[in-house]
C-alpha positions as CSV (number, residue, x, y, z in Angstrom):
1,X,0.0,0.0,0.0
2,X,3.0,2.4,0.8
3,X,4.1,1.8,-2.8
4,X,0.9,3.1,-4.1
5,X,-0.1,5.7,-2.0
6,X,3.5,7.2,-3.4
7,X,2.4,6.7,-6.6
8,X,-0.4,8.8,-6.3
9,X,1.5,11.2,-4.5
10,X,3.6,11.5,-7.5
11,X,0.6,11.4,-9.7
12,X,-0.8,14.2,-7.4
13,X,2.0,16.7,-8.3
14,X,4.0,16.4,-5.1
15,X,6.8,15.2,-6.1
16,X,9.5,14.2,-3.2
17,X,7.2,15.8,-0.4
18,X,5.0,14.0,2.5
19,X,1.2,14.5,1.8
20,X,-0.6,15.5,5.3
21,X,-2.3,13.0,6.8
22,X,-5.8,14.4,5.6
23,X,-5.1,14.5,1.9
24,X,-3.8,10.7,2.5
25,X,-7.4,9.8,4.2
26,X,-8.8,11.1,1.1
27,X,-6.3,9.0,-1.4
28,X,-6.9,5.9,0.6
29,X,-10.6,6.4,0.4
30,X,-10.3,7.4,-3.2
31,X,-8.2,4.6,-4.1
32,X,-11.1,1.9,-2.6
33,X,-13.9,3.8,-4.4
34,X,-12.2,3.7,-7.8
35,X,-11.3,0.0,-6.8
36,X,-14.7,-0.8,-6.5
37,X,-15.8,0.7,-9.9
38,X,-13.1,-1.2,-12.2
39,X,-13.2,-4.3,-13.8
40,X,-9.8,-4.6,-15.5
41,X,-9.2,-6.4,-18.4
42,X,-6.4,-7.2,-20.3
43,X,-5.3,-8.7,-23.7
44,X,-1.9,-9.9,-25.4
45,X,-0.6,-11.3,-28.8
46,X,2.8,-12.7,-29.5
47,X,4.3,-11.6,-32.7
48,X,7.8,-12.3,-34.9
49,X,9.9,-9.3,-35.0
50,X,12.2,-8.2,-37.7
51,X,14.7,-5.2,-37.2
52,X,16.0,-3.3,-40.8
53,X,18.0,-0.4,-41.6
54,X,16.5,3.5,-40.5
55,X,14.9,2.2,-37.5
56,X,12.4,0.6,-39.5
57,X,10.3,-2.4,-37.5
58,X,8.3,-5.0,-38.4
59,X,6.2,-6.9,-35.7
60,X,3.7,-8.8,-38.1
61,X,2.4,-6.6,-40.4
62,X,3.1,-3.5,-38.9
63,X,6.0,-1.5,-39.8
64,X,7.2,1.0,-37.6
65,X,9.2,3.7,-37.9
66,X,11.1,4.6,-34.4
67,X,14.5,5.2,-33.1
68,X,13.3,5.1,-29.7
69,X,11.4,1.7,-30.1
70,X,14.0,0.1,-32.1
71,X,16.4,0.8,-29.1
72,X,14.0,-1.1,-27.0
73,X,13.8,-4.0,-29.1
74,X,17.1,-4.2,-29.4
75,X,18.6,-8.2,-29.5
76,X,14.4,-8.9,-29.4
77,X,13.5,-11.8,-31.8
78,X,9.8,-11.6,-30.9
79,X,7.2,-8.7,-29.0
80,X,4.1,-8.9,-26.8
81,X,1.7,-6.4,-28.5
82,X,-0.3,-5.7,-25.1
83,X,-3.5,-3.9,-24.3
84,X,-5.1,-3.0,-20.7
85,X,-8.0,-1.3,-19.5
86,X,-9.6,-0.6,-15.9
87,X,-12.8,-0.6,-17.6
88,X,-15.7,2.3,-18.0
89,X,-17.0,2.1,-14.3
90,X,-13.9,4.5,-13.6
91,X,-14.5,6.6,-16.1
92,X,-17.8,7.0,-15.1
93,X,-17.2,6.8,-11.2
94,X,-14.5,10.4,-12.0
95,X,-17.2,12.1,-14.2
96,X,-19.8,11.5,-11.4
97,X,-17.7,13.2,-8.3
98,X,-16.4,15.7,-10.7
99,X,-19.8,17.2,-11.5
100,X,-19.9,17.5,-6.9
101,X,-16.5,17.5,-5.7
102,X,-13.2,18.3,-8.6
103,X,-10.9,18.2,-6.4
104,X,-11.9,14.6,-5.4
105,X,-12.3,13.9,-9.0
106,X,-8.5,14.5,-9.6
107,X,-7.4,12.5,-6.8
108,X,-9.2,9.6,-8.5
109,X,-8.0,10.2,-11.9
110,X,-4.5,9.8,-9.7
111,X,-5.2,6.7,-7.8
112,X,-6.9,5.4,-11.5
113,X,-3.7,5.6,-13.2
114,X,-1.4,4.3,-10.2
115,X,-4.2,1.3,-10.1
116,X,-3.6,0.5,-14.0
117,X,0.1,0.8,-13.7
118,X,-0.3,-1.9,-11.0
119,X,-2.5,-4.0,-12.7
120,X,0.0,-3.7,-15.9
121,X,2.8,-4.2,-14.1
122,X,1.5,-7.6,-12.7
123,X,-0.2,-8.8,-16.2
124,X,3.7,-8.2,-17.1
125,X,4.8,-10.3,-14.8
126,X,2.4,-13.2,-15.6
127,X,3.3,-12.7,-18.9
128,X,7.0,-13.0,-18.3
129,X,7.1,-16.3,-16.3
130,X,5.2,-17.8,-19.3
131,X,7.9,-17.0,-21.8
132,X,10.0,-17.7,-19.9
133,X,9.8,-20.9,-20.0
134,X,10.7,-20.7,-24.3
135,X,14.1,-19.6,-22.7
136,X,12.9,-15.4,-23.7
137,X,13.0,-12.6,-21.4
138,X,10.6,-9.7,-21.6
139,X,11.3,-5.7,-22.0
140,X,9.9,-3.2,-20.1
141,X,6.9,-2.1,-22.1
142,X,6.9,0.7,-25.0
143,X,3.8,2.7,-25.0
144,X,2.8,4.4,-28.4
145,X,3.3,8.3,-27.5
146,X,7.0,7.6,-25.6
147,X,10.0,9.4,-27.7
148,X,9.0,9.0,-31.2
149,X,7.3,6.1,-31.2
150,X,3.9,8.0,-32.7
151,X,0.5,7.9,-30.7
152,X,-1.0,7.0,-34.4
153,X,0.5,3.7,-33.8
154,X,-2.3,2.7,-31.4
155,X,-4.7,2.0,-33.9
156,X,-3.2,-0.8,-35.4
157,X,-1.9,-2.2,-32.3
158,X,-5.3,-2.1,-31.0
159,X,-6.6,-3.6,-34.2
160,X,-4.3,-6.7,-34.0
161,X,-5.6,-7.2,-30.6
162,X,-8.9,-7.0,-31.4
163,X,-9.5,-4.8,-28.4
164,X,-12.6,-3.6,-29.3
165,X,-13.8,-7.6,-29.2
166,X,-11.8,-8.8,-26.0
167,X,-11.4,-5.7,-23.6
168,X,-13.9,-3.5,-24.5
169,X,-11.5,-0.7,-25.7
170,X,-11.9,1.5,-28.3
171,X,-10.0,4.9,-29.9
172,X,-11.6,7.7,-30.6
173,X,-10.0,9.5,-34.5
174,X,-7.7,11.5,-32.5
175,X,-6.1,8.5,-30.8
176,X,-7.5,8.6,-27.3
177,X,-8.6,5.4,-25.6
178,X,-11.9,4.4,-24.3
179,X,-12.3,3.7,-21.4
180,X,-9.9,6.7,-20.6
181,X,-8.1,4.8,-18.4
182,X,-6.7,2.3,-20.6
183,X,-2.8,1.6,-22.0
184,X,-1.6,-0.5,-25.3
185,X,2.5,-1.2,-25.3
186,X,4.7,-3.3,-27.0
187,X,7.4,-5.8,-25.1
188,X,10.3,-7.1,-26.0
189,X,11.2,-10.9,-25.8
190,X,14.9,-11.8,-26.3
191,X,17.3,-14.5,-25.0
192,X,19.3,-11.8,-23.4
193,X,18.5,-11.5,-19.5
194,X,18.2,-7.4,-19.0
195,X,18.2,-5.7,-15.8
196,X,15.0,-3.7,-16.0
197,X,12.5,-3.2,-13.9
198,X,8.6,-4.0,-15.4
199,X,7.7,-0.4,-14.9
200,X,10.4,1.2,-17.2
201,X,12.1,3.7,-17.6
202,X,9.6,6.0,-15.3
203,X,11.2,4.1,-12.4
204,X,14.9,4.3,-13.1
205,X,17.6,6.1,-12.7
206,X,20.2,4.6,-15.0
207,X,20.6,7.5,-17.8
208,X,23.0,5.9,-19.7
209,X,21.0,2.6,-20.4
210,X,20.8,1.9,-24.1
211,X,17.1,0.6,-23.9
212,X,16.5,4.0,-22.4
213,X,12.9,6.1,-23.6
């Protein structure tokens, strides 16, 4: 719980300062109200991947075009194209209190997204103890929108996932995801062992990794 009360500290806009007891009352009770409204969900496909010249990726048949991806794929013989969603209840639990109560409102939206990293993070996980056992070794996950890997590369990650079908998630023509509180990524696989954490580059401080957003 400590872990994710930072989290949404951090989500919150306080950086490296202590919340006062009161505002961490409300988080706590925020993040069991926005418990209660999800239903998470979560969908993954496991595609070839071949690496060419400019940067240029192909994982099935979609070609990408991104120094920062191609960086994290690095050694990676196949990716998990992977898609997540907390489900609409949140969505529709934040635009209840924020018609009352805005404030409240963005502390939700804050425990939300700490609650999705958490889920992802441990769908991850799952993920990586299966592959494991084909002797691969998962990435941290690359989310369309990170460096230059383009936001108009959710749409056909979302299409060869089928989201709409298996999670319930849907974009709108200017790329944003519904429910809101949603994520698609790509990850890795390669025979090469890295040290990185699931979450990514968000939680580390090596700056001179070369898998590095």
């Amino acid at each position: 719980m400590e872990k994710r009360m930072k989290e949404a500290i951090r989500y919150l806009g306080y950086g490296r300062n202590t919340a006062d007891e009161r505002t961490c009352t409300i988080i706590r009770n925020a993040f069991s109200e926005v418990e209660n409204a999800a239903g998470p969900k979560c969908i993954c496909r496991i595609f070839d991947v071949e690496q060419t010249a400019d940067n240029n990726i192909a994982i099935g048949n979609m070609i990408i075009d991104s120094r920062s991806l191609s960086r994290n794929l690095k050694g990676c013989t196949k990716a998990v194209l992977f898609g997540a969603t907390l489900g609409a209840g949140v969505d529709h639990l934040i635009r209840r209190t924020s018609l009352t109560d805005m404030s409240h409102a963005v502390i939700q939206q804050a425990c939300a997204a700490t609650l999705l990293e958490e889920y992802c993070d441990e769908q991850q996980l799952t993920i990586g103890r299966e592959i494991e056992e084909e002797g691969l070794y998962l990435r941290p996950r690359f989310s369309p929108g990170y460096g230059d890997f383009d936001i108009h590369y959710q749409e056909p990650i979302m299409r060869m996932l089928d989201c709409a079908k298996t999670i319930g998630l849907t974009m709108t023509d200017s790329y944003m995801m519904t429910p809101t509180k949603s994520v698609t990524a790509v990850i890795g696989a390669s025979r090469i062992k890295e040290r990185c954490p699931v979450a990514g580059c968000e939680a580390c401080n090596k700056a001179d990794c070369e898998y590095r957003r």
